[in-house]
N, C-alpha and C positions, 0 to 999 in steps of 0.2 A: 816816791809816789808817782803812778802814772797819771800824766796830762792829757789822754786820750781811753777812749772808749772800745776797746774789744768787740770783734764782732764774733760770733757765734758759730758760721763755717760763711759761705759764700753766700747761699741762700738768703742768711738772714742780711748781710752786705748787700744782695739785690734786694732784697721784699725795703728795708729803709733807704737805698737810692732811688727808688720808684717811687715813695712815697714824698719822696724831696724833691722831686723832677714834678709832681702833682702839683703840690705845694706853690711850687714855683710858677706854675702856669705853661709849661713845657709843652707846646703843643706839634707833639713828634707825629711823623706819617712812618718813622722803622727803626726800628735798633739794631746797630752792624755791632758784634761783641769780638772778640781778639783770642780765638784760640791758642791752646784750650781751655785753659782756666776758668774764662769770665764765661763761658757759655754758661754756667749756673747761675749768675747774676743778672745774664743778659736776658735769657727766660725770666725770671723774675721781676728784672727791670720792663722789658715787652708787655709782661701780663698786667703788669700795675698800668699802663699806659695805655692798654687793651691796643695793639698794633704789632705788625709782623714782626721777626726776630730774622735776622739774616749775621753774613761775618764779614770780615778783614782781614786781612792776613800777611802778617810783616816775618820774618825770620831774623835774629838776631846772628849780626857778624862777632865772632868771637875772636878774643886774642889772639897771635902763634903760638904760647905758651901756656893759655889759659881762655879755656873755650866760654867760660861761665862771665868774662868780662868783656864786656859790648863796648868793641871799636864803633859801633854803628849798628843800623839795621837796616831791612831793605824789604818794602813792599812788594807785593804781588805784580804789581803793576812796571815795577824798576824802581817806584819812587825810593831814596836812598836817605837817611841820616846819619852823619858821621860823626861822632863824638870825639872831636877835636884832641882834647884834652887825656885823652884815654892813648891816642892815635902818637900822644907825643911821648907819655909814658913808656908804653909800651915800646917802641923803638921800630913801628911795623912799619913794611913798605909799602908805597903806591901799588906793585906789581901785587903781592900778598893779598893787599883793600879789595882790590878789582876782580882778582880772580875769585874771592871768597865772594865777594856783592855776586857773580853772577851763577855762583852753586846755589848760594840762599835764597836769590829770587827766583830761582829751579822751583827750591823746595815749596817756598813760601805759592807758587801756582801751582806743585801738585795737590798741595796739601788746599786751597781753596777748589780745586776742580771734587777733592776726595768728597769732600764735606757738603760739596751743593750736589755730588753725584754727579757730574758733568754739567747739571745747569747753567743757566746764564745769571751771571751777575744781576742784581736789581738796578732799575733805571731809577737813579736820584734825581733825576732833573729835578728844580723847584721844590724840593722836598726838605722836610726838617729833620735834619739823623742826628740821632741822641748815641753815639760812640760809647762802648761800656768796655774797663776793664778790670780786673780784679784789685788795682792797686800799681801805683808805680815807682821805680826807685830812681833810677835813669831818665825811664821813658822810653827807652829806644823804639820798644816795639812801635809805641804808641805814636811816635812824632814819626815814624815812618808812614806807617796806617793816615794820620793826620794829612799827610804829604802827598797820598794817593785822592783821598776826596777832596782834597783841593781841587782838583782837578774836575769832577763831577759834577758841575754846574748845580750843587746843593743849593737851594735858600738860607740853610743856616747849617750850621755845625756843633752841636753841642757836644764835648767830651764829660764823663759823668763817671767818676771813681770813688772809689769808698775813703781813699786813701792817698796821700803822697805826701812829701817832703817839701816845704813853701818852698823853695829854691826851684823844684824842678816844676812845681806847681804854676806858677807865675811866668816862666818860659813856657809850659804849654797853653797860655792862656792867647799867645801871641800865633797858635798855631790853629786856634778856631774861634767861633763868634763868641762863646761861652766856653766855661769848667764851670763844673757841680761836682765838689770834692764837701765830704761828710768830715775827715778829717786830716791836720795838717800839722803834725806834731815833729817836737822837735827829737833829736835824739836818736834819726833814723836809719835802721839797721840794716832793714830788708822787708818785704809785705808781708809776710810770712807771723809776724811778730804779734801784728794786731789783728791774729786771728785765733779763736779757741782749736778753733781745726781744721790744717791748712792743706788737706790732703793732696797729691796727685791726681791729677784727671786727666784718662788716657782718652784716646782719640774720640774709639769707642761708644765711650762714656757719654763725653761731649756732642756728639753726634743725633746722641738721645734726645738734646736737648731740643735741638733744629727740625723736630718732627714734633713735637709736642704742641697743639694745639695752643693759639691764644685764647 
């Protein structure tokens, strides 16, 4: 028997994290969401909140032998997190860590230049950013992304997910002012799981989202 509640595709994920961010009193000045995925949540989450929608953007470092397991990740910015534990598994090296941290964080600025069109970044000074992602298993992208507005002299920092495993859940709580997680089951596979329909979203797609009127 399942302990947790299925969401519907991402949409329906954002339209009930906006309504919990309401709820709660959340009083956000912008939502930065974590390409690509979460940009359908992050619109979602924005519109419920009536306030801009902007991104973040981390690139995950992948194994030597296995690209889909996250040594780490690394912000846009440099900010980096390394996942210790993966790092010792794995058997990778310092030299391997470094030179992949600085292809990713390549990627991770063309890929925020691609999305805002060459734009500038928004100025968070004083401001309350409600961070959206689809769901996390790790975290990496996310405690990367986290790792970057630190630095952005925010007023507050809210991370706000549909989803994640209390373990990884309770370490990101240490990495902003607030987490707004809908749910926190145990038994956890992958995000993918507690969704009816977890499609891919190419850049594209996601990009649509970033023009669509609040």
């Amino acid at each position: 028997m399942m302990d947790y509640q299925r969401f519907e595709d991402r949409r329906d994920a954002g339209e009930r994290l906006g309504e919990t961010l309401r709820e709660r009193g959340i009083d956000a000045d912008i939502v930065l969401t974590i390409p690509r995925g979460s940009l359908p949540l992050g619109r979602a989450v924005a519109d419920a909140l009536d306030v801009p929608l902007d991104i973040v953007v981390a690139s995950k470092i992948g194994a030597p032998d296995n690209p889909e397991y996250a040594l780490g990740a690394v912000a846009s910015d440099g900010s980096v997190w390394r996942n210790e534990e993966a790092f010792r598994i794995t058997g990778a090296d310092e030299a391997y860590f470094e030179r992949e941290r600085e292809r990713e964080a390549e990627n991770a600025r063309e890929k925020a230049d691609t999305y805002r069109d060459g734009g500038p970044a928004p100025d968070l000074t004083g401001k309350t950013v409600v961070v959206v992602d689809d769901g996390v298993a790790t975290g990496s992208t996310a405690r990367a992304c986290l790792g970057q507005l630190g630095k952005a002299d925010a007023e507050r920092i809210v991370l706000a997910i549909p989803v994640g495993p209390p373990e990884t859940v309770s370490e990101l709580r240490s990495l902003s002012d607030e987490v707004v997680v809908l749910e926190t089951p145990g038994g956890f596979r992958g995000v993918g799981q507690f969704y009816e329909r977890f499609d891919q979203v190419s850049d594209e797609e996601a990009m649509t989202y970033l023009e669509l009127a609040s």
